[in-house]
N, C-alpha and C positions, 0 to 999 in steps of 0.2 A: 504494500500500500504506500502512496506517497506521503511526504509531509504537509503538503495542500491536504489531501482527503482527511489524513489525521487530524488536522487541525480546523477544518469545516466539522467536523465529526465532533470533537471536540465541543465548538463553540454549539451546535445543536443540540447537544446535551443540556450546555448549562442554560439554553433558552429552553427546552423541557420542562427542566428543572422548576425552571424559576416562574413560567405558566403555572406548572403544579402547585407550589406553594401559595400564588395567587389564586388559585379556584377554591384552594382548602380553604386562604380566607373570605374570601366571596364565601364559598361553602356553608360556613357560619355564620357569616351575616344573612345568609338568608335563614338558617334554622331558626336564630335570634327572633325575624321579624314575622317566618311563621307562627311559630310557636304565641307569639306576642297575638297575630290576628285570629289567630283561630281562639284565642277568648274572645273575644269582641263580635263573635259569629252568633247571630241569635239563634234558636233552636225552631225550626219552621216543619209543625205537623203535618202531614202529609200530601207532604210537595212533591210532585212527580219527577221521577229520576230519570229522569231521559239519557242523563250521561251514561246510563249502562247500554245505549244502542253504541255505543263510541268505544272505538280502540282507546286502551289506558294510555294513559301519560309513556310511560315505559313501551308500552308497542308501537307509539308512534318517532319515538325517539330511537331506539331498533331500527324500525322503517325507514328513517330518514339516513340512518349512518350506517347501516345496512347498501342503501342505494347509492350511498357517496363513496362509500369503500369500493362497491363495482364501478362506478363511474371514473373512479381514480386509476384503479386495475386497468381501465380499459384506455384510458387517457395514458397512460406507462407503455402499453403494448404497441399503443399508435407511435406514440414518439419514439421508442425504440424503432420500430418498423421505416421510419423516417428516416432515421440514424442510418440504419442499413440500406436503405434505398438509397442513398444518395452519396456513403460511403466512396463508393468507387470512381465520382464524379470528382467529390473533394479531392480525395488524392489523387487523381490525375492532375488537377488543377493545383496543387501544392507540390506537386512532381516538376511542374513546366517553371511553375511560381522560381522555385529554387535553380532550375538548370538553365533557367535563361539569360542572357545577360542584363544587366542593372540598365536601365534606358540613358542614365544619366552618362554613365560609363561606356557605352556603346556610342552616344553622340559625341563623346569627346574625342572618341578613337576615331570616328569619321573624322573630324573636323581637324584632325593632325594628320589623317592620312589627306584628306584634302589640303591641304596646307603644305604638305612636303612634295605631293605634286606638282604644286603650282611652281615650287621653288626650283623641282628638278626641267617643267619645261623652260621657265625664263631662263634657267644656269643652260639649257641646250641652247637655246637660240639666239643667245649671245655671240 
């Protein structure tokens, strides 16, 4: 592994990390302020629970990251597949990239080789 990947790796961690300790305290502040509303809930007899036609909290949350985790998987596949399509275009093009002359350097060599031309016809026709 290089020490760029180590050290991207590295730094992903300690942003992990430090997300997780932010949600543990969100976390709490929400129990807190549960905890706090759900006394202030009156008690309402027989009110109809419609919420039992509904996926729980929990199934929908599954559902949602459930679809994000294939959507991601699949979104990885593409761009890998990208990667390899196009692999052999790149490198051709950083093959030519590298073996061809510098344009700066190639117009200089013209423009000395033009130059010492000129010098060897006027030295003939002297």
């Amino acid at each position: 592994m290089s020490v760029t990947t180590d050290v991207t790796r590295g730094a992903q961690e300690q942003m992990l990390e430090s997300i997780e300790l932010t949600q543990k305290a969100a976390l709490e502040g929400f129990k807190v302020w549960a905890d706090a509303v759900e006394k202030m809930i009156p008690e309402t007899p027989n009110a109809p629970n419609f919420l039992n036609e509904w996926p729980s909290a929990e199934e929908s949350i599954d559902n949602a990251f459930d679809f994000a985790g294939k959507l991601l998987a699949n979104q990885r596949a593409f761009t890998k597949s990208v990667i390899q399509t196009t692999r052999p275009v790149a490198k051709r093009a950083a093959e030519e990239a590298s073996g061809a002359p510098n344009r700066t350097t190639a117009a200089k060599s013209n423009r000395t080789t033009a130059a010492k031309s000129n010098r060897t016809t006027a030295a003939k026709s002297k």
